[in-house]
C-alpha positions as CSV (number, residue, x, y, z in Angstrom):
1,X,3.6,0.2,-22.9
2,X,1.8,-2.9,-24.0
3,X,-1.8,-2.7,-25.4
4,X,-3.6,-3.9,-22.4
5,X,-6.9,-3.1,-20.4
6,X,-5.5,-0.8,-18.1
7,X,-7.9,-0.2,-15.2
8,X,-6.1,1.7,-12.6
9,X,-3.2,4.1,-11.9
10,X,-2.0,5.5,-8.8
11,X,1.8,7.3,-8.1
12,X,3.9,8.6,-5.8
13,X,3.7,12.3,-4.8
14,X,6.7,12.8,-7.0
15,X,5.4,11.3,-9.7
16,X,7.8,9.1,-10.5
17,X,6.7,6.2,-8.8
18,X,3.6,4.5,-10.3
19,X,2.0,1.4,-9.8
20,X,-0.7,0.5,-13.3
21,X,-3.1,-2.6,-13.1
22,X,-4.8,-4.5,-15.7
23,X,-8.7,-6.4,-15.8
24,X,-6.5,-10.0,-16.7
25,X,-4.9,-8.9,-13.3
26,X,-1.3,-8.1,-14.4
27,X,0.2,-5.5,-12.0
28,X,3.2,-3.2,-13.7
29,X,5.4,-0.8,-11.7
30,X,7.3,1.7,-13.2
31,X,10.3,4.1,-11.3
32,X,11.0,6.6,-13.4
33,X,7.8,8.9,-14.3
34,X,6.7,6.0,-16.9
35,X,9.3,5.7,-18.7
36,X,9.8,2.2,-18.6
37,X,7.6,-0.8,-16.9
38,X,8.2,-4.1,-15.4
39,X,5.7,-6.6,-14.6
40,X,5.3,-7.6,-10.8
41,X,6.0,-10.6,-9.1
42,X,1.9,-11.4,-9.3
43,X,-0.3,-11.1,-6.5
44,X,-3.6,-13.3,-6.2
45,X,-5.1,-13.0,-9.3
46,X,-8.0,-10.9,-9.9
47,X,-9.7,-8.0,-12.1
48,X,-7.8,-5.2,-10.5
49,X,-10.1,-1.6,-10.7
50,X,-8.4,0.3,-8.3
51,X,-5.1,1.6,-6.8
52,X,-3.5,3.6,-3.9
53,X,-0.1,4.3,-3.6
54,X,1.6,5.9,0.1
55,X,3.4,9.2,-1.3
56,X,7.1,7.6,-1.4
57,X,5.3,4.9,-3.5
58,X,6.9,2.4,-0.8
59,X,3.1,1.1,0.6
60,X,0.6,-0.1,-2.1
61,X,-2.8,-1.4,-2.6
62,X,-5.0,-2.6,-5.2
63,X,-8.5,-4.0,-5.3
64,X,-10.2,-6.1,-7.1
65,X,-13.7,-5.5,-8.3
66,X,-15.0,-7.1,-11.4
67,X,-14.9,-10.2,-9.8
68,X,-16.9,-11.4,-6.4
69,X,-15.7,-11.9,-3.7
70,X,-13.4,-8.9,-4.3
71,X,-10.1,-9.1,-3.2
72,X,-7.8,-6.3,-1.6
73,X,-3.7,-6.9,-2.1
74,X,-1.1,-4.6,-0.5
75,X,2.3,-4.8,-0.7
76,X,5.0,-3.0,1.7
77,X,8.1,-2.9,-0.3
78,X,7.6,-0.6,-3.4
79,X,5.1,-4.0,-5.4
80,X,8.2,-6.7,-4.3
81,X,6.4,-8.6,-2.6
82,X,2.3,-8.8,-2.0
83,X,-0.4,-9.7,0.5
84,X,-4.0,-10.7,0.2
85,X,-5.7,-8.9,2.9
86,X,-7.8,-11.5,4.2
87,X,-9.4,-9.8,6.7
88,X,-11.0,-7.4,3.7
89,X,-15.1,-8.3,3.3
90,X,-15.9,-9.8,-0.2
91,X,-17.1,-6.9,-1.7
92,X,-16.8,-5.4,-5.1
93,X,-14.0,-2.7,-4.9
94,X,-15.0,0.3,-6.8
95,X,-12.1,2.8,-5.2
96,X,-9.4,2.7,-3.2
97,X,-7.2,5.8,-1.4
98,X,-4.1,5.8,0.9
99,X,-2.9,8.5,3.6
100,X,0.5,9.7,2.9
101,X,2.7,7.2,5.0
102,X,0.6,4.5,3.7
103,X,-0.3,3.2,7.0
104,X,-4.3,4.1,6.7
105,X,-6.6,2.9,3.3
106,X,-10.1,3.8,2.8
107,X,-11.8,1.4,0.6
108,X,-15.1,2.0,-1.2
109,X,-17.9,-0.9,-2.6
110,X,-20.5,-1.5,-4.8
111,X,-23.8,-0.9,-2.9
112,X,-22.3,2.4,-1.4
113,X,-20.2,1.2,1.6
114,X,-16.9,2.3,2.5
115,X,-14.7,0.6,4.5
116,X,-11.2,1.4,6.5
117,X,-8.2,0.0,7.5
118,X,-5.5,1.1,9.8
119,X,-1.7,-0.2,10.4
120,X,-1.9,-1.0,14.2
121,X,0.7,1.1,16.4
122,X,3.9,-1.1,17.9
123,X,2.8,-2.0,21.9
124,X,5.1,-2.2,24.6
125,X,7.1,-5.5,24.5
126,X,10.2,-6.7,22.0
127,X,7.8,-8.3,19.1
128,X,7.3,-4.9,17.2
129,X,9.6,-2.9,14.9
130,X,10.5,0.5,13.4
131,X,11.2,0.6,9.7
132,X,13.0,4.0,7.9
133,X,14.7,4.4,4.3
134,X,17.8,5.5,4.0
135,X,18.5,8.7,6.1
136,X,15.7,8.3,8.2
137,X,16.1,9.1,11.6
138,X,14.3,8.9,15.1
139,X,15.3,10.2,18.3
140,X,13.6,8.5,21.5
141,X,13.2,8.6,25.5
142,X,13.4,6.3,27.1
143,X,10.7,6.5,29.9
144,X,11.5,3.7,32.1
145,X,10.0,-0.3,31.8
146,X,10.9,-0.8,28.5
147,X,9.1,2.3,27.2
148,X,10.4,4.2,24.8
149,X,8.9,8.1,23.9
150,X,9.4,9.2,20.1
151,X,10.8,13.1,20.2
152,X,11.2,13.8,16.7
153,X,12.3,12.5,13.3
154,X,13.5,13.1,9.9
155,X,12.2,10.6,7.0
156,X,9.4,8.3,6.9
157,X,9.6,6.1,9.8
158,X,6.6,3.4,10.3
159,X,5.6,1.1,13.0
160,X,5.1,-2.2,13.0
């Protein structure tokens, strides 16, 4: 890899996802245990120092805290795409961690504060979704009035 200021690391549970951010706030992905890196399409720039990754490296966030305010990104699609959480306080990021599905981050300051986040839950109505990889699968009820009951499921299924 390049000779950079690395400043944070996170990864999959496999292992072979990892997500590695620099202080000039470069953000590199790699998908195959390290072997080889590519730069991300770059989110709002910022003095990344610290990472969270879901555990099939799919949901990922990265804070910024060098630099005030501090920013929070998080991306959705394996570091495709990425999302400024502007609803995150300006604070200066010290840590970051992610629940296994990726749909809870617990976020840490400067000045001994932590903070949490949580992916709402889909309500009753046709504006949410349900999103699976490949050979995921649900099986629902359907409980009358345009509610549906989740039975059981295979994969990593999330609700947006």
């Amino acid at each position: 890899s390049q000779n950079l200021n690395w400043t944070a690391l996170a990864s999959s549970a496999d292992g072979n996802r990892l997500l590695a951010t620099t202080s000039g706030g470069q953000v590199y992905l790699s998908v195959d245990a390290g072997v080889t890196w590519t730069s991300t399409v770059q989110p709002a720039l910022g003095a990344w120092s610290c990472a969270a990754s879901s555990a099939d490296g799919s949901r990922l966030a990265i804070a910024c805290g060098e630099t005030s305010p501090g920013h929070i990104s998080t991306s959705s699609d394996s570091g495709a795409t990425w999302l400024q959480q502007t609803s995150s306080t300006n604070a200066m990021w010290t840590g970051i961690a992610s629940s296994a599905n990726g749909s809870k981050l617990v976020a840490v300051a400067n000045g001994g504060y932590i903070f949490t986040s949580a992916q709402g839950n889909t309500t009753t109505g046709n504006t949410g979704y349900l999103f699976g990889a490949q050979q995921s699968a649900i099986e629902v009820d359907y409980a009358g009035n345009g509610i549906f009951i989740p039975l059981s499921h295979e994969g990593t299924i999330r609700a947006y």
